[in-house]
N, C-alpha and C positions, 0 to 999 in steps of 0.2 A: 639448186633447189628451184622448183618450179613454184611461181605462185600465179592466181588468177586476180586479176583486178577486178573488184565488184563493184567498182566505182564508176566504171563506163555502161553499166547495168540500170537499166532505166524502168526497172518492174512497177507496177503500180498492183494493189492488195489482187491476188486471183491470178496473175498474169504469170507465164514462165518462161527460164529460156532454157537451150540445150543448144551442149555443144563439144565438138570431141577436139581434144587435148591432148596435147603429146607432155606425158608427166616423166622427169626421169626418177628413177627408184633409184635406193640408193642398196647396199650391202645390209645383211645380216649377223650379227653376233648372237649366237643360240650356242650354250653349255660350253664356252669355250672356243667353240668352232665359226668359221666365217660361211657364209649362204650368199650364193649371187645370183640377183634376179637377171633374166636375162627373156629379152634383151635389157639392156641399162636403158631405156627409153620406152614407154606403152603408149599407144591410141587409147585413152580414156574416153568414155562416156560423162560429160558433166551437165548435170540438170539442176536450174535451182527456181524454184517455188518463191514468190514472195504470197506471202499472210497476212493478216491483218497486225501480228504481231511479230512476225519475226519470217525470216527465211528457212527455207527446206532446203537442205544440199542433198544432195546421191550422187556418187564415183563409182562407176562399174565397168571394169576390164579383167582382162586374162592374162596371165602371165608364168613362167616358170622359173623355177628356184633350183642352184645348182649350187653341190657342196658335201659335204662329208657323212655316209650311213651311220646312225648313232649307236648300231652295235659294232657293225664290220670297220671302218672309217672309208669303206670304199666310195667311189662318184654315186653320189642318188639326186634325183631327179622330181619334181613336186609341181604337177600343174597346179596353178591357183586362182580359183574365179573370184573377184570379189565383185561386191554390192552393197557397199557402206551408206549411210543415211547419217545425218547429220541435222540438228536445228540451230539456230541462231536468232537469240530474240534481241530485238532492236531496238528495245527500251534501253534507257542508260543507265537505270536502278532495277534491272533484273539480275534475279539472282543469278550467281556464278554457274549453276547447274543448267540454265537456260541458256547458257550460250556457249561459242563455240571453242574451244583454244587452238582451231586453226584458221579463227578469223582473226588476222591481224593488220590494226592500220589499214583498214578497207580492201585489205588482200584474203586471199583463201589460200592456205598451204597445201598445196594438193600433192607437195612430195610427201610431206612428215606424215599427210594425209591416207596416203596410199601407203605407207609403209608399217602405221599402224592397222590399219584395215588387214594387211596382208599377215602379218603377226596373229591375226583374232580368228583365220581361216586356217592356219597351220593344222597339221593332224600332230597329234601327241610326240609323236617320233617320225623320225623323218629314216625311210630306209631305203635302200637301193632296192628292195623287193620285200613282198609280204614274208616270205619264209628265210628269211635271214637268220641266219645262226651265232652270228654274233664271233667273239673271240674267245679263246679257250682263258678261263681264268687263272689257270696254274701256266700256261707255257705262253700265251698269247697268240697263239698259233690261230689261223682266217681257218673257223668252223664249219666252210659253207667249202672249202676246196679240201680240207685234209679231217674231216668229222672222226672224232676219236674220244676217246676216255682214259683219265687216268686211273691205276692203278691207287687203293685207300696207303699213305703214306707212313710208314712208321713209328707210331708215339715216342717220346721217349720216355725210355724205363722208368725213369722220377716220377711220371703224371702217373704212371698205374695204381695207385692206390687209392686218386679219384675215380681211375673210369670207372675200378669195383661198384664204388661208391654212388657211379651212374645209374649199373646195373641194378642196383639194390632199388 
């Protein structure tokens, strides 16, 4: 886990610094399935603002995500830019919304940091390609190499006297 020490940081109110950071990411756990960033290591962007009351963080790097299509389960691939903002007030009785839960003990978490950021840029589904077909639901058979339809399956005779009762 990477952290940054804000303790060697000598801002006075107005003043900023910047500086780029090698954060390692860690693994994804989404529906089950594992996502690896990759590379396990980024060149961050890290800039931080002091305020009159409180620090401005920003993390901003690129990175790709590798792991299972959520219809097909084949390899998909997921550039991801993030640009996260953060604040941190300095007071010692500020409320808990004003400050940061990845300042810790004068440190910045910039993996848990970067890994929630990366979570908030996800797209809904993650797929090996736009037109993914996903798996067939009756046979499981990969709908993107063998595209097919079944055949409507045989009631049994017992339910017939509901379907009537559908048609009605």
């Amino acid at each position: 886990m990477t952290t940054f020490p804000l303790r060697r940081l000598r801002l006075r109110s107005g003043e900023s610094h910047s500086e780029h950071v090698p954060i390692a990411l860690e693994p994804f756990d989404l529906g089950g399935q594992r996502y690896l960033p990759v590379p396990g290591q980024v060149d961050a962007t890290l800039e931080v603002q002091r305020a009159t009351s409180g620090d401005m963080f920003r993390l901003s790097f690129a990175t790709r995500l590798h792991g299972p299509c959520m219809r097909c389960l084949r390899d998909a691939v997921v550039d991801v830019e993030v640009d996260a903002r953060e604040y941190h007030a300095l007071a010692d009785d500020a409320a808990d919304d004003l400050r940061s839960e990845y300042v810790v003990d004068d440190g910045l978490q910039l993996s848990q940091w970067a890994r929630d950021a990366i979570a908030t840029v996800l797209p809904e589904q993650i797929l090996c390609r736009e037109d993914c077909a996903g798996l067939c639901a009756v046979c499981g058979k990969d709908l993107n190499e063998e595209p097919h339809v079944h055949e409507e399956t045989q009631l049994d005779p017992r339910w017939a006297a509901l379907e009537a009762l559908r048609e009605e």
